[in-house]
C-alpha positions as CSV (number, residue, x, y, z in Angstrom):
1,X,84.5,48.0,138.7
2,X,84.4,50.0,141.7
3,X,87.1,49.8,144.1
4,X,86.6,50.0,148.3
5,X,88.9,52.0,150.1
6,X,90.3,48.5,151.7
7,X,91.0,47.0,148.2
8,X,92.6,50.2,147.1
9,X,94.9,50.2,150.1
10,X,96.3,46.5,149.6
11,X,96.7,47.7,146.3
12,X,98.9,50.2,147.6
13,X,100.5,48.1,149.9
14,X,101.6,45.9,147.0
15,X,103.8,48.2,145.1
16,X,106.4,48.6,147.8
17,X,109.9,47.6,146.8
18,X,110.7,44.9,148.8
19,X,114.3,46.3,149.4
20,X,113.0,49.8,151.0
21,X,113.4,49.8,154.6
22,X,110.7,51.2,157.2
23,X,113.5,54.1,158.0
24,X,113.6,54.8,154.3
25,X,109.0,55.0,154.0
26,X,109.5,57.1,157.6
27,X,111.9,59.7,155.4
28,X,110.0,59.9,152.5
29,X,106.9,60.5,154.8
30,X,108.6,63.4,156.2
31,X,109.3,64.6,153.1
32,X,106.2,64.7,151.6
33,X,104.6,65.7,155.0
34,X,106.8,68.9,153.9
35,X,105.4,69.3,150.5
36,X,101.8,69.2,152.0
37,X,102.6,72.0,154.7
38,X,104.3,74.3,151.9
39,X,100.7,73.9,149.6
40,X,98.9,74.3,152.2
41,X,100.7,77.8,153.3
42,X,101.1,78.8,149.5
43,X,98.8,81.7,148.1
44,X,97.6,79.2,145.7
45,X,93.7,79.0,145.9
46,X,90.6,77.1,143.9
47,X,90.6,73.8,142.3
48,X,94.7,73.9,141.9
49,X,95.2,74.3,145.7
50,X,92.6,71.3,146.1
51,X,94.2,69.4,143.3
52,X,97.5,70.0,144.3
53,X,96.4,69.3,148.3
54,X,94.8,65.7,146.8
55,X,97.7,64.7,145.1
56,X,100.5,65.2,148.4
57,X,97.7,63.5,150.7
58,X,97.4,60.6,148.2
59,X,101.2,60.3,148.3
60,X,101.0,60.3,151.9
61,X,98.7,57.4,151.9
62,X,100.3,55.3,150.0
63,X,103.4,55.6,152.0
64,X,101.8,54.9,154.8
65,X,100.7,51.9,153.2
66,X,104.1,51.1,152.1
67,X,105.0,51.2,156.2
68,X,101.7,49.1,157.4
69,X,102.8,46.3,154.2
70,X,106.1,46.8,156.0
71,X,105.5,46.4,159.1
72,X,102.8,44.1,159.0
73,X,100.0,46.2,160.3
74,X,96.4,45.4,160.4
75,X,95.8,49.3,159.5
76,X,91.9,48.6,160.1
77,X,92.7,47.8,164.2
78,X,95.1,50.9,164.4
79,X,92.7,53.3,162.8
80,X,89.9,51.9,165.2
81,X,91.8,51.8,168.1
82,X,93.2,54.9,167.7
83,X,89.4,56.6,166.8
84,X,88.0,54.4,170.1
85,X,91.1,56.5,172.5
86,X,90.0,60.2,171.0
């Protein structure tokens, strides 16, 4: 069964403990925001660098769709809007 990128992302959106906060998703975000700058910068190079690179965004993702579940945000109108104001 092959997954769209919508299906994938509620699936994401479900695994969010109930009891963490939006401030608590923002930190975490920082945090791995950090971890994806320090790959990027590293010396490290070929399919690692990409592997490693995949793995932080992916992480990234699905906080962020920790903080849309959270916050109750239609993710598909943000991106859109957001794409429409570039």
């Amino acid at each position: 069964m092959v997954l769209h990128f919508e299906e994938l992302w509620e699936q994401g959106e479900q695994t969010l403990d109930t009891e963490t906060t939006s401030p608590e998703i923002l930190t975490e975000l920082n945090y791995k925001i950090k971890i994806l700058k320090q790959i990027i910068n590293s010396s490290a190079t070929g399919s690692d660098r990409s592997a490693a690179i995949g793995l932080a965004l992916g992480a990234i993702l699905k906080s962020c769709a920790h903080l849309s579940a959270k916050e109750n945000i239609n993710v598909f109108a943000a991106l859109n809007q957001s794409i429409k104001e570039d």
